[in-house]
C-alpha positions in Angstrom: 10.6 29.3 -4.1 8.3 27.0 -6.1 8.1 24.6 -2.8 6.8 27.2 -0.8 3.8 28.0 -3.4 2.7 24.6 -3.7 2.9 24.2 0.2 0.4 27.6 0.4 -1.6 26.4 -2.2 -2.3 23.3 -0.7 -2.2 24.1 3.1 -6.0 22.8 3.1 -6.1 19.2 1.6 -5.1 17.7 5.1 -8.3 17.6 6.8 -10.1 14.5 7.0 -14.0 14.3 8.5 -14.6 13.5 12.0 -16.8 10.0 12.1 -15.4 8.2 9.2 -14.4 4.5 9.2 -10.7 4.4 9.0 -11.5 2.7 5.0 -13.6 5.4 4.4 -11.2 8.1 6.1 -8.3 6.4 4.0 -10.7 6.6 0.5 -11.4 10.3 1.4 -7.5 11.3 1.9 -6.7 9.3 -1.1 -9.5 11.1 -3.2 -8.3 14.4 -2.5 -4.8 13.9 -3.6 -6.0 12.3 -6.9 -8.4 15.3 -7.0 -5.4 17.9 -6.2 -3.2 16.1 -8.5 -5.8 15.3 -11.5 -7.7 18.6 -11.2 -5.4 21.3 -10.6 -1.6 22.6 -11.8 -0.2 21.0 -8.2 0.3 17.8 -10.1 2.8 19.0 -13.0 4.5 21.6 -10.2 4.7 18.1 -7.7 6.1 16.6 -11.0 8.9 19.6 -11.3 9.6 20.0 -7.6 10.6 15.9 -7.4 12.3 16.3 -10.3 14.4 19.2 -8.7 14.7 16.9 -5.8 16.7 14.9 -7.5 19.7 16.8 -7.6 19.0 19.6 -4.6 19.4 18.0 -1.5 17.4 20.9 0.4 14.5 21.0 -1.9 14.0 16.8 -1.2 14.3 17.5 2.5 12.0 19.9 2.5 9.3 17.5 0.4 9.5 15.0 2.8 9.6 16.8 6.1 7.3 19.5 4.6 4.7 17.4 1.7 5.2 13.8 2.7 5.6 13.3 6.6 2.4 15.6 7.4 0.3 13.4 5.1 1.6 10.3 6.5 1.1 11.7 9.6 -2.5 11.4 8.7 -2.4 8.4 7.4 -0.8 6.8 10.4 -3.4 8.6 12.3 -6.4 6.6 10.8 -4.8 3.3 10.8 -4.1 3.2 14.4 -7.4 4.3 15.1 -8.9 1.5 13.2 -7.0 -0.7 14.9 -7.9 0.5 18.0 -11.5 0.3 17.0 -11.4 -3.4 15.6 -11.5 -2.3 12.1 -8.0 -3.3 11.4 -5.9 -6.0 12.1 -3.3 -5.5 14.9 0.7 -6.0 14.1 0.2 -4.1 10.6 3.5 -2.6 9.0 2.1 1.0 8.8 4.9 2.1 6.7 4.4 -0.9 4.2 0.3 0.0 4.2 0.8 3.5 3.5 3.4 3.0 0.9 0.9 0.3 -0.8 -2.2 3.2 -0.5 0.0 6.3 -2.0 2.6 5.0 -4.4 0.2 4.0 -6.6 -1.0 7.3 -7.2 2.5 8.7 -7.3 3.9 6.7 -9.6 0.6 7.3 -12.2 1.5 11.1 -11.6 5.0 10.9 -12.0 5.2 8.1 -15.4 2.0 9.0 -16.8 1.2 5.4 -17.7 -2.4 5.3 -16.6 -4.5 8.2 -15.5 -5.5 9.0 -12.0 -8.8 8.1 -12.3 -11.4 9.3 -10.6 -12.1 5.8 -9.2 -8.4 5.0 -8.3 -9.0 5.7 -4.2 -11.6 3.6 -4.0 -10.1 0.9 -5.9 -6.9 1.1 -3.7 -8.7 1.3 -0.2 -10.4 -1.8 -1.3 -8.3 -3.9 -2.4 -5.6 -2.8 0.5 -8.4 -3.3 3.1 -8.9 -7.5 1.7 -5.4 -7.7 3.0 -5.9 -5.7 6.4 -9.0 -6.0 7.7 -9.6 -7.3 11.5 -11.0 -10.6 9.7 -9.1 -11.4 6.2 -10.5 -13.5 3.9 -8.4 -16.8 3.2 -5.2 -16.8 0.6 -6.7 -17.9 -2.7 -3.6 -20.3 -3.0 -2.5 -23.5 -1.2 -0.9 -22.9 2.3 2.2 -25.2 3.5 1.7 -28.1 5.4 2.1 -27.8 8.7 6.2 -28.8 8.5 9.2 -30.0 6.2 7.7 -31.5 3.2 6.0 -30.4 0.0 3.0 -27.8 0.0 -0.9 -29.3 0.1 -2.6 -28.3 -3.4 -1.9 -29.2 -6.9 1.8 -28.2 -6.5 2.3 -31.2 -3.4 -0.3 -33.3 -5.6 2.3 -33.5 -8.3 5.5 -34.1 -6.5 4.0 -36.6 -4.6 2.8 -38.2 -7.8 6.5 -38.0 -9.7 8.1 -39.5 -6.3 10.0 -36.9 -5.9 10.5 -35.9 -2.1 9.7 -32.4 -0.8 12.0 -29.8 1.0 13.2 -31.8 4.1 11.6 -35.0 3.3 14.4 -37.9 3.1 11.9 -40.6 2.1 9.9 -40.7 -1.4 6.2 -40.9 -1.4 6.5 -45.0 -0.7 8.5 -44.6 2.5 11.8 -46.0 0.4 15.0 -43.5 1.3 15.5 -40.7 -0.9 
């Protein structure tokens, strides 16, 4: 079976170096799936065996118990270690952060829509890590006040300044009912 060639083929790409940050562990699995994909025939045969998936119930089984859950495995790995070491924020969706990290580079494989560039690991790791890291830097957009009433920013500025009151509010801008 076609499954069970890839699977051979690829038997190696799991291991990840002892010592690495959990960004840089993350960078180095991502890398070597672009690599595998990009730089060998395992991306048009991953291509062909999702494709089979689709209508061979046993063949998709076998992809996700077989491709996907030791690689997330992995995956799930680093992240709790860099929580545990302070790297990463506690309470994370793992799921949602590896889905964010991989699908990227699944769906450029699968639509062909952008390449899977050789910088595309990085790039991911980075930007995923603004939103996960132990200390985030602050939302580039206005937070709510704290309770009922329009949000603080431009967007609060200007229903304030048309009189028009918020979510909750029962009295315009001028303390007159609503």
């Amino acid at each position: 079976m076609a499954l069970d060639g890839f699977l051979d083929k690829v038997a190696g790409t799991l291991a990840i170096p002892e010592g690495l940050t959990s960004a840089d562990a993350l960078a180095w699995q991502l890398d070597a799936l672009v690599t595998l994909f990009r730089d060998t025939t395992a991306g048009p045969l991953m291509r062909a065996l999702v494709a089979a998936a689709q209508s061979d119930p046993d063949i998709a089984r076998s992809l996700r118990e077989r491709w996907l859950a030791p690689r997330r495995a992995v995956s799930l790995e680093i992240l709790r270690a860099g929580v545990a070491r302070g790297e990463l924020r506690s309470g994370l969706d793992y799921e949602a952060v590896m889905d964010g990290l991989f699908a990227p580079v699944y769906q450029r494989l699968f639509f062909g829509h952008v390449e899977l560039s050789a910088d595309l690991a990085t790039t991911l790791v980075r930007q995923t890590m603004a939103g996960i890291a132990a200390e985030p830097t602050p939302a580039p957009y206005p937070r709510l006040s704290g309770g009922p009433g329009p949000p603080t920013g431009e967007v609060g500025a200007a229903t304030q300044a048309a009189g028009t009151p918020g979510p909750g509010r029962t009295t315009a801008p001028d303390g007159s009912p609503a």
